[in-house]
C-alpha positions as CSV (number, residue, x, y, z in Angstrom):
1,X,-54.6,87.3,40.8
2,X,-51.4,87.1,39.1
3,X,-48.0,85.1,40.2
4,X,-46.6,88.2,41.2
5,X,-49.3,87.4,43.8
6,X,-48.3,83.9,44.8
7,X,-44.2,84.5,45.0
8,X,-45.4,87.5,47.5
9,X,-47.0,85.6,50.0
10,X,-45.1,82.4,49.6
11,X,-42.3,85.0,50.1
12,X,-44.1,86.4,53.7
13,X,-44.6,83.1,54.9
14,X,-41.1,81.9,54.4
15,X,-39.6,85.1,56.4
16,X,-42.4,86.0,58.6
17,X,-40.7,89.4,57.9
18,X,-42.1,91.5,55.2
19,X,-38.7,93.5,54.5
20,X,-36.6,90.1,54.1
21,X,-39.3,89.0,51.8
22,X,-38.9,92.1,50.1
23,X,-35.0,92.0,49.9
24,X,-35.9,88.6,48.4
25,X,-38.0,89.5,45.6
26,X,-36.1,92.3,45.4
27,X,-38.8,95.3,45.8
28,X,-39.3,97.3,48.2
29,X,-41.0,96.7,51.0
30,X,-43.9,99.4,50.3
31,X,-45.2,97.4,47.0
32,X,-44.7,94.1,48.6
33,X,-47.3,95.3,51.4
34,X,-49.7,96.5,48.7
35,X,-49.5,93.2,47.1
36,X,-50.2,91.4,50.3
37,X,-53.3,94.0,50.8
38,X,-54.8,94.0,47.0
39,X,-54.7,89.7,47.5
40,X,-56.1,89.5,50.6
41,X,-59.0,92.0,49.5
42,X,-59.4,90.1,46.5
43,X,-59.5,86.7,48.4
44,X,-61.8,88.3,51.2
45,X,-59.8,86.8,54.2
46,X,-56.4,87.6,55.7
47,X,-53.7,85.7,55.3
48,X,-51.4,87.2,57.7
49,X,-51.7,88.0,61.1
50,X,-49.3,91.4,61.9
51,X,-48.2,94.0,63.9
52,X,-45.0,96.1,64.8
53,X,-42.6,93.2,65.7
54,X,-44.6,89.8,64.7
55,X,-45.8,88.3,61.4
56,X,-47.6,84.8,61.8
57,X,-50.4,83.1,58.9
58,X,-53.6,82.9,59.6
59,X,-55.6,79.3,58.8
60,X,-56.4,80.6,55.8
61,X,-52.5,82.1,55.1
62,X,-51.4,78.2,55.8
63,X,-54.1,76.8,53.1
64,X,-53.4,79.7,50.7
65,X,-49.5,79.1,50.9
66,X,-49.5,75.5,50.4
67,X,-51.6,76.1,47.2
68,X,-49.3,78.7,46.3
69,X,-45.9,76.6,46.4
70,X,-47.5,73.7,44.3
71,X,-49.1,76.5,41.3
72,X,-45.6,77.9,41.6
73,X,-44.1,74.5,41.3
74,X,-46.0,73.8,38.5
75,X,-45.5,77.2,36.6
76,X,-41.4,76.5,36.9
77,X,-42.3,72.5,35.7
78,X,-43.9,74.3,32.3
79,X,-41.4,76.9,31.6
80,X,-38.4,74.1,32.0
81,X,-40.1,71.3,30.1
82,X,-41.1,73.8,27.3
83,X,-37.4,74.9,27.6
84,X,-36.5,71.4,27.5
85,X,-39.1,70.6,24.2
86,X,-37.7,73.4,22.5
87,X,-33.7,72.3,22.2
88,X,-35.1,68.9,21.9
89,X,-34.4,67.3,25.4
90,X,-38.1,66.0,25.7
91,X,-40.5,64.6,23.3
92,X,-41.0,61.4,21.3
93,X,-39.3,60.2,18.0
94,X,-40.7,57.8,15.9
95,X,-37.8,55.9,13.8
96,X,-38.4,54.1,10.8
97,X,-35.8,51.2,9.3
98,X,-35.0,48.5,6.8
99,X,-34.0,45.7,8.6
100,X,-30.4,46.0,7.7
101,X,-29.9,49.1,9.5
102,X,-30.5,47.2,12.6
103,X,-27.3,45.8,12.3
104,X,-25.3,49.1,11.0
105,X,-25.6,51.7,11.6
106,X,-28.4,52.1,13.9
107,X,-27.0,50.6,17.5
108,X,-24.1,52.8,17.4
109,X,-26.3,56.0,16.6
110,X,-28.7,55.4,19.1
111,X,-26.7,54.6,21.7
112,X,-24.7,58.2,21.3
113,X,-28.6,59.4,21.1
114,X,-29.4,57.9,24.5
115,X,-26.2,59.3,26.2
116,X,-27.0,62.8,24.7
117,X,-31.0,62.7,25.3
118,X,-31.7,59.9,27.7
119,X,-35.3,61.7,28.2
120,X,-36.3,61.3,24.8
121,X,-39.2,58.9,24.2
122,X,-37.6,56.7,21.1
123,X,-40.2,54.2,19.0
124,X,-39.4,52.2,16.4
125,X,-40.9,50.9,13.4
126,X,-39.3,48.2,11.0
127,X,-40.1,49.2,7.3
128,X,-38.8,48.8,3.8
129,X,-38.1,51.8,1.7
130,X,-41.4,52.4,0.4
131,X,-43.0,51.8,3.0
132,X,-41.3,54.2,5.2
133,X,-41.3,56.7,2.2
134,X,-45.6,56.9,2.4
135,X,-45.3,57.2,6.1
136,X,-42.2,60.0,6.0
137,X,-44.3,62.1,3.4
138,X,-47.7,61.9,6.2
139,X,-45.4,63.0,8.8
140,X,-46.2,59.7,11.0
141,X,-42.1,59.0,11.0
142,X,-40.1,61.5,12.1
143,X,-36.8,60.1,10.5
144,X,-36.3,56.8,8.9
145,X,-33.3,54.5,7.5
146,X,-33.8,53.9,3.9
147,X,-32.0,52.5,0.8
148,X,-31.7,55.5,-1.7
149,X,-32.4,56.2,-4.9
150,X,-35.5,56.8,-4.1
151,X,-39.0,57.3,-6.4
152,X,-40.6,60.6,-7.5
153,X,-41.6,62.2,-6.3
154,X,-40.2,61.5,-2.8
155,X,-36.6,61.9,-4.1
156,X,-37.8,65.6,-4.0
157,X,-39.9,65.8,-0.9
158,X,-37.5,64.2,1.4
159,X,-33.8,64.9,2.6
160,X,-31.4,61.9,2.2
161,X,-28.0,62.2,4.8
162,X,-25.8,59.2,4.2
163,X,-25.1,57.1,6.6
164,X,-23.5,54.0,5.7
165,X,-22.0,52.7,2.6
166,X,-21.0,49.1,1.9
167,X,-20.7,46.2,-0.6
168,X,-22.7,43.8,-1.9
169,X,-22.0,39.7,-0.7
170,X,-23.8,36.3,-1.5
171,X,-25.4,34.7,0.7
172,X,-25.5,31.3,0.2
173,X,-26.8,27.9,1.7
174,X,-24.2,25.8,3.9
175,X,-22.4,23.3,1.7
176,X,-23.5,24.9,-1.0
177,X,-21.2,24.2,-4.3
178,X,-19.8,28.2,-3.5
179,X,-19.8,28.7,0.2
180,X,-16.1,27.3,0.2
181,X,-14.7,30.1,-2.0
182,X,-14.0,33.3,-0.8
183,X,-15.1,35.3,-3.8
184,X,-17.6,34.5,-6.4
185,X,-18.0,35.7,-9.7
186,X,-22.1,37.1,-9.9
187,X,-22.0,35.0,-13.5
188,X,-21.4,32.2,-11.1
189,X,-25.5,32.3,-9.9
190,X,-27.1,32.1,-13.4
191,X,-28.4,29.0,-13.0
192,X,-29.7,29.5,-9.1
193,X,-32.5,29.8,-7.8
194,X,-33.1,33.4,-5.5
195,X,-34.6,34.6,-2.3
196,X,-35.2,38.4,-2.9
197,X,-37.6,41.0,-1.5
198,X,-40.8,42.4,-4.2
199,X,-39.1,45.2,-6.3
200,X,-42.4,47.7,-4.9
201,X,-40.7,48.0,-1.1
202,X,-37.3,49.0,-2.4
203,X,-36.6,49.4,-6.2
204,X,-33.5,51.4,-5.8
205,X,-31.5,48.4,-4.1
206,X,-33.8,46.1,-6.3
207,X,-32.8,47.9,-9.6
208,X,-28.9,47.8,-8.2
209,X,-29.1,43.6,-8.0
210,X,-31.1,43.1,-11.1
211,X,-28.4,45.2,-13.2
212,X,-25.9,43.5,-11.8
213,X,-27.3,40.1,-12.7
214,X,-28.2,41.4,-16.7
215,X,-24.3,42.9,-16.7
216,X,-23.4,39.1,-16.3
217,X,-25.8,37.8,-18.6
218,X,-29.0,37.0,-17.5
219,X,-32.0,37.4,-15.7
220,X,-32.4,36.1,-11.8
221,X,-35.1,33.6,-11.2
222,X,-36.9,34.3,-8.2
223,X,-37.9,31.2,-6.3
224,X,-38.7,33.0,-2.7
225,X,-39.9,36.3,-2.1
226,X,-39.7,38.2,1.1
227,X,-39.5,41.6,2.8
228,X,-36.8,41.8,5.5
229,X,-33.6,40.8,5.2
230,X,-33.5,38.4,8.4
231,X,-36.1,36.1,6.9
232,X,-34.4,36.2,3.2
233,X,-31.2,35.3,5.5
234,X,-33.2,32.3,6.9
235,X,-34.8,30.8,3.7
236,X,-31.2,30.7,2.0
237,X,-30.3,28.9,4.6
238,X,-32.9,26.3,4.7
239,X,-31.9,25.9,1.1
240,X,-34.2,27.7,-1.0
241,X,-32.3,29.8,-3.2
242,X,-28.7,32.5,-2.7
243,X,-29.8,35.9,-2.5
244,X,-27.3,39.0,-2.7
245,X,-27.6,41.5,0.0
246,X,-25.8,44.3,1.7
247,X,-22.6,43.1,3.2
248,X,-23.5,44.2,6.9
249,X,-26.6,41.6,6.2
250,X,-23.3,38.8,7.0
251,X,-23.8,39.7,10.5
252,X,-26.4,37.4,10.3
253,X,-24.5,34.3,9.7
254,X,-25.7,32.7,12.9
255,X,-28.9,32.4,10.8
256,X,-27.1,29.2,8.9
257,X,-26.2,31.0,5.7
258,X,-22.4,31.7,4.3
259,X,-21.5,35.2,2.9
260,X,-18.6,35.4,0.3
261,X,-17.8,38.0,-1.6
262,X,-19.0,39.2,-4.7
263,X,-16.7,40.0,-7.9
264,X,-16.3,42.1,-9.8
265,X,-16.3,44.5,-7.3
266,X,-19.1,46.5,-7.1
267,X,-20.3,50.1,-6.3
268,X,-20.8,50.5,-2.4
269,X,-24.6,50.5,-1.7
270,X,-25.8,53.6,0.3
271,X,-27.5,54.0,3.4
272,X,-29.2,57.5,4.3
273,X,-31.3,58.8,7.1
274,X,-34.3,60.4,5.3
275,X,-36.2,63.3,6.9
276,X,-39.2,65.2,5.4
277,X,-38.1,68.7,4.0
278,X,-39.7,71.8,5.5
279,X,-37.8,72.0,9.0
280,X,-37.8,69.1,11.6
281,X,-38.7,69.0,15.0
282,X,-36.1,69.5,17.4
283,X,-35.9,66.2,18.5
284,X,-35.4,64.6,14.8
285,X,-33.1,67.6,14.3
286,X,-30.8,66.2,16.8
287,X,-31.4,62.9,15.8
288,X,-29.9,63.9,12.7
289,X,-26.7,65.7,14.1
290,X,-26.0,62.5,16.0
291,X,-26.6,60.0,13.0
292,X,-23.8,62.2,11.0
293,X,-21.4,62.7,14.2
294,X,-21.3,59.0,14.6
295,X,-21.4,58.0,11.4
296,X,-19.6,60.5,9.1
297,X,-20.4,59.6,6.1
298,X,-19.0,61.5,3.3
């Protein structure tokens, strides 16, 4: 039995006519009759009940039909959603991110994502560099939001598009000694206790502070350790220490903290969408068009 089958006799039944169902499926009306035969011998009943002016279905015709539309149904369900699947329409997309991108650029991208693939099944996962990195290079992220440079030998395995550059600011406790001023020499923190995140889940933007610090003359003292930038927010402002962080992190002010600005002006941390190398699937791929249409990063 092949659909050929099927779209014959569902093509009968709709007509009752077999040389309008013919005109429909555009055959003639000889083959079409042959099919009709070759199924019904095959099947062992009849399905219609004809003769030189009528064409009506038999029980069997009516059970056979019905059965017929749904398979048919179902065959046009797989050929679109495998259509769909392969631009990209359908699927799942699993999105890593430091917790900065949460704030920029991520809503912006995803909602021109949403507009463009609302079908899309999107989960998130909230990562640091590193971690995202591991899970990148075993293909359980699709994409993911990191903070380049980034370690061998990753920094060869895995595409970087840039998505977002910015300064560095202080964050600092309210009515701390600095939160007044509206810039502040790095020098200024020797003495300061700091909130930072471990060096191992992002040495690239790690690296960036340190040398910064060491260009002013010393080394930062690390009083509070942790991994997303939210809770680093939260323990400058219950006092423990100033931290410096990328200056989208300010959005975060309603946390208690004050961000000034940092001098001498500094070299714009990046932002990239990482992606394994190798080809993507096509619903990272348009991920990726979107991330650089809304962001345009050059």
């Amino acid at each position: 039995m092949e659909l050929r089958h099927l779209r014959a006799a569902v093509a009968v039944a709709d007509h009752l006519h077999f040389g309008r169902a013919a005109a429909e499926l555009g055959i003639a009306q000889p083959p079409l009759s042959q099919a009709i035969k070759a199924l019904e011998g095959e099947l062992g009943v009849s399905l219609f009940d004809r003769d030189t002016r009528h064409v009506r279905l038999t029980p069997a015709g009516e059970v056979f039909v019905d059965d017929a539309r749904r398979a048919l149904s179902m065959v046009e369900s797989a050929r679109t959603r495998a259509r769909s699947a392969g631009r990209g329409d359908i699927g799942e997309l699993v999105v890593g991110m430091v917790g900065s991108a949460t704030l920029h650029p991520l809503p912006a991208v995803m909602r021109a994502y949403r507009d463009r693939y609302p079908n899309v099944t999107v989960r998130f996962a909230e990562l640091p560099t590193a971690s995202q990195v591991e899970r990148l290079r075993d293909k359980s992220l699709d994409v993911g939001f990191v903070r380049p440079p980034l370690p061998a030998p990753a920094d060869t395995e895995l595409d970087l598009v840039p998505v977002s550059r910015e300064p560095l600011v202080i964050a600092l406790p309210k009515g701390h000694r600095l939160a007044t001023r509206e810039r502040v020499h790095v020098k200024s923190l020797a003495e300061e206790p700091f909130v930072r995140f471990p060096r191992q889940f992002g040495a690239g933007l790690y690296d960036r502070i340190t040398a910064l610090c060491q260009e002013a003359g010393f080394v930062p003292s690390v009083a509070q350790e942790a991994v997303q930038m939210q809770t680093i927010v939260g323990l400058v402002a219950a006092g423990c220490g100033v931290s410096i962080v990328p200056g989208t992190v300010a959005a975060l002010s309603g946390l208690g903290a004050v961000f000034v600005k940092l001098s001498p002006t500094t070299r714009l941390v990046e932002l990239a969408l990482a992606t394994p190398k190798g080809g993507l699937s096509p619903v990272a791929a348009n991920f990726v068009a979107v991330a650089r249409d809304v962001t345009r990063v050059r």
